[in-house]
Backbone bond lengths (Angstrom), bond angles and torsions (degrees), N, CA, C in turn:
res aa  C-N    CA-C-N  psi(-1)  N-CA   C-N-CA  omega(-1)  CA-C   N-CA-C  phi
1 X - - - 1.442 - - 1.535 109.71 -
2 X 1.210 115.45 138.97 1.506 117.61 175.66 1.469 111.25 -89.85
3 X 1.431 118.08 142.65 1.251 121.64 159.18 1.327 132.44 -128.76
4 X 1.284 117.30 140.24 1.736 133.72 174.03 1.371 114.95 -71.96
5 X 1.506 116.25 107.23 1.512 129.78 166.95 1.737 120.52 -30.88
6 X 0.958 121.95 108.95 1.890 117.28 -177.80 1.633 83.73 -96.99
7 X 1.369 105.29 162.99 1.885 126.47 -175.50 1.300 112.38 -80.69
8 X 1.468 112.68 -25.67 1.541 115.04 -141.63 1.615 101.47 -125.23
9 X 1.687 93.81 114.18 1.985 98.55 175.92 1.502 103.89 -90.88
10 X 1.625 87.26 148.82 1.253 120.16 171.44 1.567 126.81 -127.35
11 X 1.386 121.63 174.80 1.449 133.43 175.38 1.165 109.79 -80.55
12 X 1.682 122.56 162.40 1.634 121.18 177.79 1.498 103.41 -53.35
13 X 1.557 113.11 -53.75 1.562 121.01 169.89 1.125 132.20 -44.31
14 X 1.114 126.34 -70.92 1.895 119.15 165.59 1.882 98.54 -42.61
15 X 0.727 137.20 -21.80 1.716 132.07 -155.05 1.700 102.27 -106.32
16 X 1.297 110.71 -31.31 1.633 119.18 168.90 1.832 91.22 -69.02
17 X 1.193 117.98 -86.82 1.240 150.40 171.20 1.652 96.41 -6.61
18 X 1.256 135.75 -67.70 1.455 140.66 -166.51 1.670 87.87 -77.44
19 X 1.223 101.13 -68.99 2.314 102.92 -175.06 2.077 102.60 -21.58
20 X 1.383 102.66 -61.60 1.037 99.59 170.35 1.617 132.21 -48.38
21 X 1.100 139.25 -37.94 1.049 124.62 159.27 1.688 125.66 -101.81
22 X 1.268 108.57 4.86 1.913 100.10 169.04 1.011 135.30 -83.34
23 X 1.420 140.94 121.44 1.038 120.01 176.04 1.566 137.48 -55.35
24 X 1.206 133.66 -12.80 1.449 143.59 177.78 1.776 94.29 -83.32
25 X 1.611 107.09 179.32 1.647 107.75 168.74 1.521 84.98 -129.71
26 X 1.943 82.26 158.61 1.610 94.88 -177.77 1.457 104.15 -147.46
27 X 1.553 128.11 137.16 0.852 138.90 -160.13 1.800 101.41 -87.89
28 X 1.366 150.14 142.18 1.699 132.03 142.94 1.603 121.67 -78.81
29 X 0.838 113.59 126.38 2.006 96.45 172.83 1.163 86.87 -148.69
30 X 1.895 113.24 135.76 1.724 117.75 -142.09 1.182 121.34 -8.90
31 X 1.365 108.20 110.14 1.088 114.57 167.10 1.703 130.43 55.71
32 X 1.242 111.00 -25.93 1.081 99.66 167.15 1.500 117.60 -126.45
33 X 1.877 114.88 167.76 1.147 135.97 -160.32 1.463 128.07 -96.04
34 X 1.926 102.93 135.98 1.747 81.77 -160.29 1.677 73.96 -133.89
35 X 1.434 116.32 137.21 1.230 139.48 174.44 1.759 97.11 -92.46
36 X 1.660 98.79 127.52 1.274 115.02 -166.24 2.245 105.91 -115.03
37 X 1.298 108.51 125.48 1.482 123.19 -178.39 1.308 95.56 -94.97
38 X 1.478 85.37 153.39 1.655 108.03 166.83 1.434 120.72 -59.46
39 X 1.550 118.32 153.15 1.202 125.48 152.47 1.202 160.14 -94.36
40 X 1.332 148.19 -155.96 1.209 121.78 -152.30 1.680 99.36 -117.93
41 X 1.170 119.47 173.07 1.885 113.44 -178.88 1.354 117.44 -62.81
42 X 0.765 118.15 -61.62 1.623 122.99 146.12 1.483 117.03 17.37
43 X 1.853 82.92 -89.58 1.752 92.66 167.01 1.062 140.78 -87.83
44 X 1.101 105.69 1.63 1.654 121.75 153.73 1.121 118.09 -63.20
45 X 1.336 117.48 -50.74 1.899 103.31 -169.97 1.771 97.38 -95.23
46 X 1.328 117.20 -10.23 1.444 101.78 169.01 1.921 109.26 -78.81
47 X 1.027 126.05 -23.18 1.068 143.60 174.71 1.811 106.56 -59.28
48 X 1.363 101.25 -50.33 1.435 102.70 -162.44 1.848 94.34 -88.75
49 X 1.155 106.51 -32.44 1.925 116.27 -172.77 1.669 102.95 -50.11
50 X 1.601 113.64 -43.28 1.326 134.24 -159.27 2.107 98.26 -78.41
51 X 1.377 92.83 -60.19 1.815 95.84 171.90 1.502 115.75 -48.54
52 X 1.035 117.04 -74.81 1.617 123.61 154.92 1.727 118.25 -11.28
53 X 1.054 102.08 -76.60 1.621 101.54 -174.06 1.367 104.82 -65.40
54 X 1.641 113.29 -59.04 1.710 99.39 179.28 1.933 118.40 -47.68
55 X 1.276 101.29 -56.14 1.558 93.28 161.68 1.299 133.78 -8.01
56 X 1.888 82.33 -96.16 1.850 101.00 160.75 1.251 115.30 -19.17
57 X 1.844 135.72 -76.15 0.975 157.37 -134.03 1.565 99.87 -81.30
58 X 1.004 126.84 -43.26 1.548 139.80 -167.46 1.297 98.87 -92.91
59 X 1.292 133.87 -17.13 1.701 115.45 179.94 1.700 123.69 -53.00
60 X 1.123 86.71 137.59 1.779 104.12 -167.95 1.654 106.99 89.76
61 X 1.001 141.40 -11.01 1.541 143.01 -157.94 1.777 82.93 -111.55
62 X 1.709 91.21 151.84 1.764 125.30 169.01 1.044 81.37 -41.15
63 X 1.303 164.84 -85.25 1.537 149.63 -82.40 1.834 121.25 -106.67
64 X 1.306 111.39 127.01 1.580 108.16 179.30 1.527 107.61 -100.50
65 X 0.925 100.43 158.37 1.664 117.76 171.60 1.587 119.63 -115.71
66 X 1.260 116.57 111.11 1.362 99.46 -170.61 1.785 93.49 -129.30
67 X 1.820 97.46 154.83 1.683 110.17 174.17 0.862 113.47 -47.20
68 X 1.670 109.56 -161.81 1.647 122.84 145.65 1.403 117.33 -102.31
69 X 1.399 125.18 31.79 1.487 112.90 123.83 1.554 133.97 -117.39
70 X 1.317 96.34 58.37 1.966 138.44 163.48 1.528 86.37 -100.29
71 X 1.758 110.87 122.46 1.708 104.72 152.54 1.808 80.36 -100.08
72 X 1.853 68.07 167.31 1.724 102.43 -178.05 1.652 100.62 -113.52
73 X 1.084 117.53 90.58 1.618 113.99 164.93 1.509 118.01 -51.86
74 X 1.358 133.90 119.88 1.373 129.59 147.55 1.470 121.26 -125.72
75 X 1.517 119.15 95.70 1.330 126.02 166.99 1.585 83.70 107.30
76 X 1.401 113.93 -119.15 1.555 121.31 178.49 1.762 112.25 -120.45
77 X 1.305 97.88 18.36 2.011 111.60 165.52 1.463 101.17 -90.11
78 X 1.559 103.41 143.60 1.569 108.00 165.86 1.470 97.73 -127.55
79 X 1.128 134.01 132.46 1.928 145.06 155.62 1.482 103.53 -106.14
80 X 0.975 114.90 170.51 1.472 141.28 174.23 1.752 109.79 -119.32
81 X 1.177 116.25 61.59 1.451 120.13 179.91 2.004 88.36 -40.88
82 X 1.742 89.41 166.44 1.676 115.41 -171.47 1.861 88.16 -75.59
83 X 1.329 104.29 -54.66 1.197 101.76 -160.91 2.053 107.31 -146.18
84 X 1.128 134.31 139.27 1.564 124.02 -155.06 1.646 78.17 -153.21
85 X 1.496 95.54 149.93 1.940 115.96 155.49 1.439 116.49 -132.99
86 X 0.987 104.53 125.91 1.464 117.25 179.52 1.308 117.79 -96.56
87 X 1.583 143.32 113.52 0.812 143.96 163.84 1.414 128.85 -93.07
88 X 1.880 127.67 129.18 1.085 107.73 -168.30 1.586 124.21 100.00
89 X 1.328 115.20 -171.48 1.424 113.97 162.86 1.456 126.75 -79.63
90 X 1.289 123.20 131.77 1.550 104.56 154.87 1.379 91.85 170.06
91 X 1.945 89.38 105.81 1.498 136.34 163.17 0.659 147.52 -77.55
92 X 1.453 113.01 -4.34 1.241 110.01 -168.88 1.460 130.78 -38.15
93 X 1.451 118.89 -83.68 1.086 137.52 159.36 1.687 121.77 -85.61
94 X 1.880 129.51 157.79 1.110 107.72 177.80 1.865 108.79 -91.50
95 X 1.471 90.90 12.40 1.967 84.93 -172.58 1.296 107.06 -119.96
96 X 1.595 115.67 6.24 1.770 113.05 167.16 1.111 95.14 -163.51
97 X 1.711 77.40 143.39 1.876 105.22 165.37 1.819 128.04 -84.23
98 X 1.003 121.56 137.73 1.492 120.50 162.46 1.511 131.11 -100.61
99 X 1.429 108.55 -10.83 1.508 114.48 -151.47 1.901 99.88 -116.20
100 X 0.981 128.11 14.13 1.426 120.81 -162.17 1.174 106.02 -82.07
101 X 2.004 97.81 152.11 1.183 121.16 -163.21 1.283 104.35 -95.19
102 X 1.204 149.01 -62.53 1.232 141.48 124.88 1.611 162.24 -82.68
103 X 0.734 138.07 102.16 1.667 143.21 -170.26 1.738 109.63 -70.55
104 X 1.137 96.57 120.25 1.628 105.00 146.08 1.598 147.74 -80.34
105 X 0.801 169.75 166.91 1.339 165.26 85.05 1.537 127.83 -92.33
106 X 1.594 108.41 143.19 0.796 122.91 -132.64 1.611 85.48 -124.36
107 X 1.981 122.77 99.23 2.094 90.49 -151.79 2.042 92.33 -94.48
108 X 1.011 96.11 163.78 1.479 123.98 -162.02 2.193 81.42 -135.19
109 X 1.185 97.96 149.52 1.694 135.95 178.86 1.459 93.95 -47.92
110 X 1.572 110.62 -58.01 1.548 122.30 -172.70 1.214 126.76 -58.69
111 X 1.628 95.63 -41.77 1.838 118.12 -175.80 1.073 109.35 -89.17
112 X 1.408 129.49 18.54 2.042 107.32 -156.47 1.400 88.00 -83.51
113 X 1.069 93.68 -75.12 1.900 96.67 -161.66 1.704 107.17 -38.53
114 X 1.335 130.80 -52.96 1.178 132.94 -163.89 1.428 103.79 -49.76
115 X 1.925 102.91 -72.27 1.554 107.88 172.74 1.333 128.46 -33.05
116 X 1.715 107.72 -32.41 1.481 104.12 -168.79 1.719 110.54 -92.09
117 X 1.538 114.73 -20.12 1.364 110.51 -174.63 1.528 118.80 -101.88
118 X 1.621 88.31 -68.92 1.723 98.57 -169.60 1.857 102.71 -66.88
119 X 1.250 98.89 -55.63 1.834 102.75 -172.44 1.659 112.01 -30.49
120 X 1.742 77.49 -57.20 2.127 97.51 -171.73 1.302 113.63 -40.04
121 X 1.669 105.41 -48.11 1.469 122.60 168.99 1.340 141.90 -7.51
122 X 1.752 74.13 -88.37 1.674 115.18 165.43 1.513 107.94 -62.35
123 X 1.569 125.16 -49.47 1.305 116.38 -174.47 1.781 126.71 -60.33
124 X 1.502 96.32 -37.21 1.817 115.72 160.69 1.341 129.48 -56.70
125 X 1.346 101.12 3.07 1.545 122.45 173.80 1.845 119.57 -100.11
126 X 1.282 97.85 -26.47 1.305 98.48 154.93 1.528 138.28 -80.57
127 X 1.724 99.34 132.72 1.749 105.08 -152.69 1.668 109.08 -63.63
128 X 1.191 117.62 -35.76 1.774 124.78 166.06 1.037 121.35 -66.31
129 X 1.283 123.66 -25.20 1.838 122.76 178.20 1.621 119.42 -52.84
130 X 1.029 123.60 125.83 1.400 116.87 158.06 1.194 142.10 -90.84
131 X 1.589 97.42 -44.15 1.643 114.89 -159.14 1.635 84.97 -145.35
132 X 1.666 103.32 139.59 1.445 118.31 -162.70 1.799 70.21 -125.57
133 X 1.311 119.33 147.24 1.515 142.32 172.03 1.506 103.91 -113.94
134 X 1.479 121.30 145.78 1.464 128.55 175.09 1.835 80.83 -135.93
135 X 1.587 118.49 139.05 1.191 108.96 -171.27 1.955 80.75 -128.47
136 X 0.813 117.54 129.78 1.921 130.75 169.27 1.728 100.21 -75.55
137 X 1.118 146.20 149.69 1.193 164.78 -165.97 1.683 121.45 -140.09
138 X 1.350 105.77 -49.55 1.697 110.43 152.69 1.054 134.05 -88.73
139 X 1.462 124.70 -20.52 1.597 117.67 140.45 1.562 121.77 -138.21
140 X 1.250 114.52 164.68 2.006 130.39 -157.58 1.742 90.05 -64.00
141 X 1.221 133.63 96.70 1.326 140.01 173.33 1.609 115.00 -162.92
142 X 1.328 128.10 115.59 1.455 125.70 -170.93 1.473 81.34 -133.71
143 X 1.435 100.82 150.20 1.985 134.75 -169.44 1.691 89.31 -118.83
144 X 1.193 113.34 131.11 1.266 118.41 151.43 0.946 128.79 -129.86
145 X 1.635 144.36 136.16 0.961 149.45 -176.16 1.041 118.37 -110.13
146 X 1.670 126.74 119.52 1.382 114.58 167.97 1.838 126.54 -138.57
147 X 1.304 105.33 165.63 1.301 102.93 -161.25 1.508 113.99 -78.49
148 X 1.583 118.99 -10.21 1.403 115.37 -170.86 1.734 98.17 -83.70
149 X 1.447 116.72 10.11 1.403 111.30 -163.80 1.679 101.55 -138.96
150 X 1.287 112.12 40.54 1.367 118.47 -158.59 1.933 109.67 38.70
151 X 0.928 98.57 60.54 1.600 75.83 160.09 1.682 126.93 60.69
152 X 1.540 89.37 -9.48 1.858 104.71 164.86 1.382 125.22 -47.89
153 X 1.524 129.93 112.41 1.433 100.44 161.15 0.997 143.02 -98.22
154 X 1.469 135.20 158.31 1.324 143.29 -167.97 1.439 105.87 -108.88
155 X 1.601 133.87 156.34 1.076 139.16 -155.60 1.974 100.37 -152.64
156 X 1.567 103.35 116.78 1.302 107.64 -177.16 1.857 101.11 -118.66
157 X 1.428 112.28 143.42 1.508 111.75 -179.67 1.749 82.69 -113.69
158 X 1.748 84.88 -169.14 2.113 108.44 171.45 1.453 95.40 -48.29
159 X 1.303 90.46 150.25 1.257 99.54 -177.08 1.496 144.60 102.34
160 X 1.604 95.94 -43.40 1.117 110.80 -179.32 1.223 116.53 -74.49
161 X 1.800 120.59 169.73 1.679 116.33 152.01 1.387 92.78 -111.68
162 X 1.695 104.74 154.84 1.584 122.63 -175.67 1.881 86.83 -110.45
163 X 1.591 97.30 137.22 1.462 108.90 172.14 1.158 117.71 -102.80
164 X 1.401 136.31 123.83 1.390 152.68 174.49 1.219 126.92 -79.91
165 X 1.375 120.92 47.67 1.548 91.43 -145.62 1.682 111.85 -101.50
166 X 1.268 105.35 31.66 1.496 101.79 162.73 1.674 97.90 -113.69
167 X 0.948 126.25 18.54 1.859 128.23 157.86 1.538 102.73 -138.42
168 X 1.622 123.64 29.82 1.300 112.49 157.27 1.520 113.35 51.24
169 X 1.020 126.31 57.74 1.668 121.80 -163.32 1.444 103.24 -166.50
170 X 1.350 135.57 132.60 1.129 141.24 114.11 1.268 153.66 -94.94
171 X 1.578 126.07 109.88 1.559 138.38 150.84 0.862 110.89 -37.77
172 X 1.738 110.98 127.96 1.768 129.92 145.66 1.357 85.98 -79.92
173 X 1.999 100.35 136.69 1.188 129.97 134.75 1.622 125.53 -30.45
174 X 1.324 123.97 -43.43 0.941 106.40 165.23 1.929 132.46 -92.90
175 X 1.499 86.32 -21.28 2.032 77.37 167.43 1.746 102.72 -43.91
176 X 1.674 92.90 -60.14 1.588 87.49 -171.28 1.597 122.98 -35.83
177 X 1.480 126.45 -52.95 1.027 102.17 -163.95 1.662 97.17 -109.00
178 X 1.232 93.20 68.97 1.981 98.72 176.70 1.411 101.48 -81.19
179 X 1.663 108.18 136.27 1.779 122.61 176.65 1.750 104.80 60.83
180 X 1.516 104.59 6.07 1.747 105.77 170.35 1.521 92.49 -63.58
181 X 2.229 116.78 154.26 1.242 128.86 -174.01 1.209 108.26 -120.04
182 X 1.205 123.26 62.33 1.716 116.32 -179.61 1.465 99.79 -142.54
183 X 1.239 119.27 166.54 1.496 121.04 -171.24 0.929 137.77 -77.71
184 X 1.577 115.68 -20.84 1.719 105.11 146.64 1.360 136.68 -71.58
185 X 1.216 96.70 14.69 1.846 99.64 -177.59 1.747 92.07 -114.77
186 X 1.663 119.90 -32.41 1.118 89.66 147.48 1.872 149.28 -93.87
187 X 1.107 98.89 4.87 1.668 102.23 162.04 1.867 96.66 -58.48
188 X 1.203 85.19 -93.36 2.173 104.02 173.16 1.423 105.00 0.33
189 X 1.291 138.31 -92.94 1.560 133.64 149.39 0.970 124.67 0.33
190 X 1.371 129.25 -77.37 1.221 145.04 -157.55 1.668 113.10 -74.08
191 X 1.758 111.51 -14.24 1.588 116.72 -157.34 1.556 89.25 -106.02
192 X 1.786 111.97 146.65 1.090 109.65 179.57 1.690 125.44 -83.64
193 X 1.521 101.09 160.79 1.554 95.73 -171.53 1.520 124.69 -55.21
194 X 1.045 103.77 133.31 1.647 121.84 171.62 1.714 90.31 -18.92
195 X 1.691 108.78 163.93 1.225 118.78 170.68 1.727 96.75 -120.46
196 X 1.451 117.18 110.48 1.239 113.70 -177.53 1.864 106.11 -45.34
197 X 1.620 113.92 170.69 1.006 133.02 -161.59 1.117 101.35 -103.42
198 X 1.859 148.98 156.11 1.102 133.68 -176.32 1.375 105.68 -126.98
């Protein structure tokens, strides 16, 4: 999601306090306020493909799945990750999380650099996190980052399965980007089935 810079800093409190009654969402990162726009179809149904399956996948298990209107508290920053799982307790508040097991993003033109540097950063700083997600939108390519591997990332195209293994779960590459409109999802489709191996 892209967001528009506001002038005026505030406290975590005034910034909980206003979230609660505005209608738009707004991200804090020090102190100051960035009013966040909608996105594009794309990342919408990769957004919603990703909630869905983790969902699905986790039923009966500790673990929640929440949108992007879940903020993610870290320190005194709040974001609205695309997509987050929470495993376990963590109550803090009923309008943000601190404790998540994994984060998604979903990068947009606006967000690349942010999502990919400073956010990642800040997000690798949380003690429950495992696996940081970079999700591609114009073509079939997801980055993962995870902590049992220093923080290395790994890179899955069509085809692949993505391993979870601090939520025990694996995604096909392509559930994820099911009815996604960009051209590696239509090559992928369009190419005939593998010839099993003998």
């Amino acid at each position: 999601m892209a967001f528009a810079k506001l002038k005026s800093r505030i406290s975590p409190e005034q910034y909980l306090a206003g979230e609660r009654q505005s209608e738009l969402r707004h991200q804090l990162i020090d102190g100051k306020v960035y009013a966040m726009t909608g996105g594009s179809e794309n990342h919408n149904l990769l957004e919603g493909n990703i909630f869905n399956l983790f969902k699905n996948g986790l039923k009966g298990k500790a673990c929640k799945t929440f949108m992007s209107d879940m903020k993610l508290r870290i320190a005194d920053d709040f974001f609205y990750p695309d997509v987050m799982v929470v495993c376990g307790e963590d109550k803090q508040d009923n309008y943000y999380k601190t404790a998540p097991v994994v984060i998604v993003e979903v990068l947009s033109k606006t967000t690349r650099k942010f999502d990919q540097t400073a956010k990642r950063l800040r997000c690798q700083t949380i003690p429950t996190l495992e696996e940081y997600v970079l999700v591609e939108q114009d073509k079939g390519e997801i980055q993962v980052f995870r902590r049992n591997q220093h923080w290395q990332s790994f890179y899955y195209y069509l085809g692949d399965q993505i391993e979870f293994a601090a939520l025990d779960l694996s995604l096909s590459m392509a559930d994820i980007y099911e009815q996604v409109d960009n051209e590696d999802v239509a090559a992928f489709n369009q190419a005939p089935p593998a010839e099993p191996l003998l």
